[in-house]
C-alpha positions as a printed Julia matrix, in Angstrom:
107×3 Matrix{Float64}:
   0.0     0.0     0.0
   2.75    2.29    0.78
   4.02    2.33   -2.86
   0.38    3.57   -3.92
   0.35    6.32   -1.15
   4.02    7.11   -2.81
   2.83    7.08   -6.34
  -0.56    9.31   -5.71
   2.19   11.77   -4.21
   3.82   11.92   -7.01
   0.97   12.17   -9.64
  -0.42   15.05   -7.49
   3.24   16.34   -7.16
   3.79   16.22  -11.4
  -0.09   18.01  -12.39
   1.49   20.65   -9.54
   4.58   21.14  -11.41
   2.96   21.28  -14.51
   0.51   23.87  -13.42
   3.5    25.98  -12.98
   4.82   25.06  -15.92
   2.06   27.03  -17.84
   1.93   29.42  -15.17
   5.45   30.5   -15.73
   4.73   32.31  -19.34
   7.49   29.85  -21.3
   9.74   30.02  -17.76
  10.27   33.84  -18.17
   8.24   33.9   -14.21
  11.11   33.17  -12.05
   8.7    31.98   -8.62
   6.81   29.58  -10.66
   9.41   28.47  -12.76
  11.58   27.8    -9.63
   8.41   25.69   -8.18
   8.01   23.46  -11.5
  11.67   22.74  -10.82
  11.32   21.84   -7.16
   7.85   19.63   -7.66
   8.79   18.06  -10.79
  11.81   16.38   -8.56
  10.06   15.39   -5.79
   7.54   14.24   -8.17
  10.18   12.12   -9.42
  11.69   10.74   -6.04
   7.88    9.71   -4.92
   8.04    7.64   -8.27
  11.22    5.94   -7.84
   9.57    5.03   -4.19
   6.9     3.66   -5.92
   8.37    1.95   -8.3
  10.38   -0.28   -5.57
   6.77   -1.87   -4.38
   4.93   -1.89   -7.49
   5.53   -2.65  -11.34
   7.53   -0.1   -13.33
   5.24   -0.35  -16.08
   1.96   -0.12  -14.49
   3.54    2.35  -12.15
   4.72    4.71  -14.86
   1.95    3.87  -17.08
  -0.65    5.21  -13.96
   1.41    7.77  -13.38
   1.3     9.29  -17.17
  -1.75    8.2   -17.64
  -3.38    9.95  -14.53
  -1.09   13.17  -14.98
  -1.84   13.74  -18.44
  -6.06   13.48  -18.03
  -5.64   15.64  -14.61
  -3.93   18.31  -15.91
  -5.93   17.93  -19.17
  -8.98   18.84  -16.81
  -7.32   21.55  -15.13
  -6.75   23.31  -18.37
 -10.1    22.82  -19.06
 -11.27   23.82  -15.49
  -8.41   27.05  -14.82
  -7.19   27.71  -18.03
 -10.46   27.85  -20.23
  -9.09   25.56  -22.73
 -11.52   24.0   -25.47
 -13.71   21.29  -24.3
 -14.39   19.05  -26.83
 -16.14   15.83  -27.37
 -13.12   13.93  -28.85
 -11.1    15.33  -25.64
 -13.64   13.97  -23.51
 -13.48   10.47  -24.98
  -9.92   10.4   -24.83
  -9.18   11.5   -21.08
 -11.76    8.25  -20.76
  -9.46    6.04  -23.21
  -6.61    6.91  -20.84
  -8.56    6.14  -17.4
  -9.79    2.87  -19.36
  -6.31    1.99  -20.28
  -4.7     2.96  -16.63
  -7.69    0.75  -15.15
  -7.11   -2.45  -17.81
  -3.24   -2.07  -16.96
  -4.23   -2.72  -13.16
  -6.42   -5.23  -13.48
  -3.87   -7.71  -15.34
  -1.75  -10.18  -13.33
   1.38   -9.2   -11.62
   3.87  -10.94  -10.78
């Protein structure tokens, strides 16, 4: 369980840092572009955590997978990006596929 608690940390710690990322106007904002640095590391360190209890693919694949559609609906959400059907249906492909790579055997 710990390696779960490790890799939501670091999922939560990556959408952070790349929330700052946009917030940091192309890293010409020195604050923000200082805190993408800082949480995109210990975004990192959580993963290699998690990747000692749990498989690196699913582990990597979960945490892509869940980074991408959360900050996908944060742009949506904070940024006012384009909501689109096809969007939509995607962020659910890459759930679907983070959900089908956990429910397979491990070893």
């Amino acid at each position: 369980m710990q390696g779960w608690s490790f890799l939501v940390a670091a999922i939560v710690l990556e959408v952070a840092g790349t929330t700052c990322l946009k917030l940091s106007d192309g890293l010409t904002r020195l604050t923000p572009t200082l805190l993408m640095l800082v949480l995109y590391g210990v975004s990192l360190v959580c993963l290699a955590m998690a990747v000692k209890r749990i498989e690196i693919g699913v582990a990597y694949a979960v945490w892509a997978g869940m980074g991408t559609a959360l900050i996908a609906v944060i742009g949506f959400v904070f940024f006012r990006e384009v909501v689109t059907p096809l969007k939509i249906a995607s962020i659910g492909l890459i759930i679907l596929g983070v959900v089908g790579l956990n429910l397979g055997p491990t070893s």
